[in-house]
N, C-alpha and C positions, 0 to 999 in steps of 0.2 A: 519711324515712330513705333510701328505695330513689331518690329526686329529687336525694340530693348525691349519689349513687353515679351516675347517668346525667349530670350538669352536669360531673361531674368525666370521667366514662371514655366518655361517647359525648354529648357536645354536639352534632354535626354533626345528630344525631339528632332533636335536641328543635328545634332550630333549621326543621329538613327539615320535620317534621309541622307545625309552627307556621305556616310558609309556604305550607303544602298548603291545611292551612284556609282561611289569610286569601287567597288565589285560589279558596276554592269549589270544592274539588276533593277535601275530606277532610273528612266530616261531623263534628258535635258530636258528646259519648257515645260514643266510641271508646276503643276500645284498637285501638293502632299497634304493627305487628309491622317491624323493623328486617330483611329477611329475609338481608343478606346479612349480616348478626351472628349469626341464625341457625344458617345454614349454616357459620359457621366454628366456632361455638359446636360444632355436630353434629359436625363435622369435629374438634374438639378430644374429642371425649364417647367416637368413634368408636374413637381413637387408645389409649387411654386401655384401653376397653373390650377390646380387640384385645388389649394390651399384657397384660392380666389372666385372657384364656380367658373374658370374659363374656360372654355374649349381651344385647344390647342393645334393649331398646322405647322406643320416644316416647310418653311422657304428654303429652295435647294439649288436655283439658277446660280446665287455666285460661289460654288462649288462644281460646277456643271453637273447637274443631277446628278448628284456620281451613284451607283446603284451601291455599292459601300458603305456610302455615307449613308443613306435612306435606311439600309438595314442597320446600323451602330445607332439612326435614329429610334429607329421600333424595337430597338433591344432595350433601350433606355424609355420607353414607355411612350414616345411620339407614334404613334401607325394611321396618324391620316397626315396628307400633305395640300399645302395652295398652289395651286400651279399660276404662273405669272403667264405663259403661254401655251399655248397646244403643246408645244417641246416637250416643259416641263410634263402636263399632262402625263403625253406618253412613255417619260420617262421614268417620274414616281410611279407610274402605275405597272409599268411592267418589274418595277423592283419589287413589290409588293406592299404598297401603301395605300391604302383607300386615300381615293381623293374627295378631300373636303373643302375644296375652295375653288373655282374655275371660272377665270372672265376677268381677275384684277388682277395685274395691270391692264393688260391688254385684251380686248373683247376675242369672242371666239367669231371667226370669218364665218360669210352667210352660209357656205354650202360645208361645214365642217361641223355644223350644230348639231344636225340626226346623229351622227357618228362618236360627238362628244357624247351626247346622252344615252345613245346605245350601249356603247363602250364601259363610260366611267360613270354613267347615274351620280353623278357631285353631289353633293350634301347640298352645297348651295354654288349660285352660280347669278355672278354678279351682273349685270344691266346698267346701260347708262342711257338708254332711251327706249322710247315704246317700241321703234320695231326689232330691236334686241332681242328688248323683252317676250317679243312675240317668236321669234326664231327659236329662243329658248324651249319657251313653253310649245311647241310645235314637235320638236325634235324630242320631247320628253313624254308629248302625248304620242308619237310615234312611238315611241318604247314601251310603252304601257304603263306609266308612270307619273305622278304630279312632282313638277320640280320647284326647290326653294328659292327664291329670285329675291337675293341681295340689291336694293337701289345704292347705287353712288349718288350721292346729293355733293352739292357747294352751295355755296354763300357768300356773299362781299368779305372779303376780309382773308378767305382762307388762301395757304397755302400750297402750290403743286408746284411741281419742277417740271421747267420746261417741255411739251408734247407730252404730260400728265393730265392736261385738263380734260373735264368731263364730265358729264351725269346731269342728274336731275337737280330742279332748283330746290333747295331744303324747304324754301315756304311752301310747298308742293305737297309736302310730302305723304298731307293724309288722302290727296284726289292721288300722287300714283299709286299709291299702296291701294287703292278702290280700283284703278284702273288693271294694277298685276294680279288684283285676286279674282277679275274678272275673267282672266283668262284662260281657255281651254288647255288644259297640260300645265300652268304654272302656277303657282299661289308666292305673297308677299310676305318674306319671310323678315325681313329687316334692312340695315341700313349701313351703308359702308363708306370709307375716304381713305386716303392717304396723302402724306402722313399725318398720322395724331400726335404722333412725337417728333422731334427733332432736336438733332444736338447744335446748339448754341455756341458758338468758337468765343464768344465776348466771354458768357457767362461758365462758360469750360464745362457743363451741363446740361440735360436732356430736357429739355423742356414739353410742356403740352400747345401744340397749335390751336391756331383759331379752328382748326377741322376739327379738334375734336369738340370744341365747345359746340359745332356746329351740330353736330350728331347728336349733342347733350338735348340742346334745345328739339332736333326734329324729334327724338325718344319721347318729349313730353307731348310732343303735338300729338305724337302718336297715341298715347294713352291718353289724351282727351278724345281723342276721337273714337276708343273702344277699342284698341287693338293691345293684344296684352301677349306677353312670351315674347317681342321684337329682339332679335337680336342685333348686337350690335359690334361690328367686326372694326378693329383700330389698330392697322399695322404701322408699324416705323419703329425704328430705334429699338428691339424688346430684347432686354434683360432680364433675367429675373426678378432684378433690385427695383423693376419697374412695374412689373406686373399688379403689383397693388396699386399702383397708379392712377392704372388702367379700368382696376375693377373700381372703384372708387371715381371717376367720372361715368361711368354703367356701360362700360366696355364687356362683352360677352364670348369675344374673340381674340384671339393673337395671335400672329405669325411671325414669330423668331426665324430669322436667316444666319444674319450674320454673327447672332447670340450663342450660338449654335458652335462656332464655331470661334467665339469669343474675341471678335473681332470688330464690336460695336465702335462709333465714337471714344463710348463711356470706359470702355477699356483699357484706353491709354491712358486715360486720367486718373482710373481709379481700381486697384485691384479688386474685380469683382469676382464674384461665386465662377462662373466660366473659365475657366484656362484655355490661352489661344492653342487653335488647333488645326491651324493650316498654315505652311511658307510656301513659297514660290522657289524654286531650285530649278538652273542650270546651269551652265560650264562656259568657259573662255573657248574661245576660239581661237583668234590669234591677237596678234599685238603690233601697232603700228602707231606713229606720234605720242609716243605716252600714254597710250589707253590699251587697257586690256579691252577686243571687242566678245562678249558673251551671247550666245542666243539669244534673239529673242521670240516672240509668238504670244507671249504671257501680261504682257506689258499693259493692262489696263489696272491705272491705279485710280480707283474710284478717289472723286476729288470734294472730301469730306474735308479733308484742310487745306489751308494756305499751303502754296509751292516751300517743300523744305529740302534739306538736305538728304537724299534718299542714299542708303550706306546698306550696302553687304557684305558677306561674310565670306571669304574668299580663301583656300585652301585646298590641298592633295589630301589634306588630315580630316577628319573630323574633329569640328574644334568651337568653342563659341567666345575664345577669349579675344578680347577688345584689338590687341594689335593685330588682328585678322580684318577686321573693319577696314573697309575702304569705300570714298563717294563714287557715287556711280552717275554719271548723265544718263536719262531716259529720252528715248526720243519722244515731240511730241505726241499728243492723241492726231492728229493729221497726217502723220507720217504712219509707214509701216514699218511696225517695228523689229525686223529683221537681227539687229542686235543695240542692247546699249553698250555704253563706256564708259569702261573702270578706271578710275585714278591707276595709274600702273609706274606712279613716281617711286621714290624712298626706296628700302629695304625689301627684303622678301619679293619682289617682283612676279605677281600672278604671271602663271603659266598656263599655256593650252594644255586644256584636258582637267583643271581647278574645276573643283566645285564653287559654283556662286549662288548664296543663300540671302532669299529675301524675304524680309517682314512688312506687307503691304495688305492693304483691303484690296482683295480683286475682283474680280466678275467672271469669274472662268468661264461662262458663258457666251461672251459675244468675242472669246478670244478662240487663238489655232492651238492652245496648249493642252497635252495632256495632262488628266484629273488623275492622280493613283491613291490608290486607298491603303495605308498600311496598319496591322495589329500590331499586337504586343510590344510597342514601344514601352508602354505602363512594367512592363514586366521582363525589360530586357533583350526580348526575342523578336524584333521588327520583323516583321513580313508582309511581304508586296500580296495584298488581297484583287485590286485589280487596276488592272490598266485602260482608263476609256474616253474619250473625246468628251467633247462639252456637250452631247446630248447623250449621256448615261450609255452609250454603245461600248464596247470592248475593240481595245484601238489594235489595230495591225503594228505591232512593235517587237522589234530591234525592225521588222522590213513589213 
């Protein structure tokens, strides 16, 4: 799906990484970061967020922090990031991005909290219960510092995805915002979920979740209750096209990931302001029963749609026309995905050492594949900026 979206609105692109390769100069098992799509992308996300009073963070996990991308972010006017984990954390921040968001997804571990708040002093840093809360504010009053403590609230009705759930109960929410401002090193700075968006396969559209209604209603509890400036942070799904959405339910925050690299839902469906800006590239290996077998390492295709037809671009050429298409079997998510397989029927028969190019949502993160960052595609002149593993490091390659 996300492969006619890139053939159609950035060829130059698949064409660029395809050439990289076949010179030796762009390893297999990649994800290919477009950077100066990037940054116009950021520079579009930037405009947008400005235009609505939002404060803006980069989501950087399914790109594997790539330190590349984070700088084509802050070139394009993003220069604070959400870190989803420690990882991320560590990663944004040695790229050079203040971090502005720490604890969502996943909470920061007991004895990692002094260190987070030494380190990265977060703008805000999210909590899903009171001794969280109190690690937080500990580790910040050890720093010499008052930290801003995001609650996660829920409510009947809302939505999280599997080992997502968590936080505080929304009808709560004026006694914990009493309870986090009572604490030594941390104050109550507002209120958080995920997702407030989500894209709807029936309605082919992004819709708003019961979470964010949820946050609508604890924002009023809250200014009954005297507290005024709450912010109110609502990631999922962010696009540009959506950002007014957002401000307009009293969202105060967003964090664009896969916007970023114009790889939302919405994308497929609809040409938006974003131009995609990442494929997945590696090579055949050999060939046995009718299937070309390709590396793999890369293979997590985050599963926003129904099981389809997944088809790559297969070639010695750099090339993006249609009879280059071939289906490809993925192994499942239970397996390891050491290689899939090519249709290797018909004409032209992939050969060991082809390029195979894919247009997928991935999570470079929790995969073995290297992140490479390249410029001047926009301008003709591709160049590999850097080569690094899913936690923003500089990968040991060709050995």
């Amino acid at each position: 799906m996300f492969l006619d979206v890139l053939r159609r609105r950035n060829p130059t692109f698949i064409e660029s990484a395809m050439r990289l390769h076949q010179e030796g100069k762009l390893p297999a098992n990649s994800y290919v970061l477009d950077l100066d799509t990037v940054e116009a992308n950021a520079r579009i996300l930037k405009r947008e967020a400005d235009r609505f009073g939002l404060k803006i963070f980069a989501m950087t996990k399914q790109v594997g922090r790539a330190s590349s991308f984070c700088q084509a972010a802050k070139r394009g006017g993003i220069d604070h990031a959400v870190a989803v984990d420690m990882a991320c954390a560590r990663a944004t921040y040695r790229a050079g991005l203040t971090l502005g968001h720490l604890g969502h997804l996943q909470q920061v571990a007991r004895y990692e909290a002094n260190a987070a708040a030494k380190t990265f002093r977060p703008d805000y840093w999210t909590v899903f219960n009171n001794t969280k809360a109190e690690e937080a504010a500990a580790g910040a009053r050890r720093a010499g510092y008052t930290q801003n403590l995001l609650a996660r609230i829920r409510a009947d009705g809302d939505v999280f995805y599997r080992g997502h759930e968590g936080g505080f109960e929304a009808v709560d929410i004026a006694a914990v915002a009493e309870r986090l401002d009572g604490l030594d090193g941390g104050c109550f700075a507002g209120i958080t979920t995920f997702p407030a968006l989500l894209f709807d396969q029936a309605a082919r559209k992004v819709l708003p979740t019961n979470n964010l209604a949820t946050l609508g209603r604890a924002a009023e509890a809250l200014a009954k209750a005297g507290h005024r400036n709450i912010e109110v942070n609502a990631p999922g799904t962010t696009s540009s096209v959506l950002l007014g959405t957002l401000a307009e339910a009293g969202a105060t925050q967003c964090e664009p990931g896969n916007g970023l690299a114009g790889t939302t839902a919405l994308h497929v469906m609809e040409d938006l302001p974003e131009l995609p800006a990442v494929l997945y590239l590696t090579e055949v290996s050999h060939l046995a029963g009718g299937k070309a077998y390709c590396l793999g390492g890369g293979f997590y295709i985050d599963p926003i749609f129904p099981d389809y037809d997944v088809k790559a671009i297969v070639s010695a050429e750099p090339t993006t026309v249609a009879s280059a298409l071939r289906s490809v079997e993925v192994p499942p998510p239970a397996a390891i995905d050491y290689y899939a397989m090519i249709d290797a029927s018909g004409a032209n028969v992939p050969r060991p050492g082809d390029s195979a190019v894919f247009g997928f949502r991935g999570q470079a993160f929790v995969t073995r594949a290297y992140v490479v960052g390249v410029s001047g595609v926009s301008k003709g002149v591709p160049k590999i900026e850097t080569i690094e593993n899913g936690f923003g490091e500089a990968a040991a390659w060709p050995v």
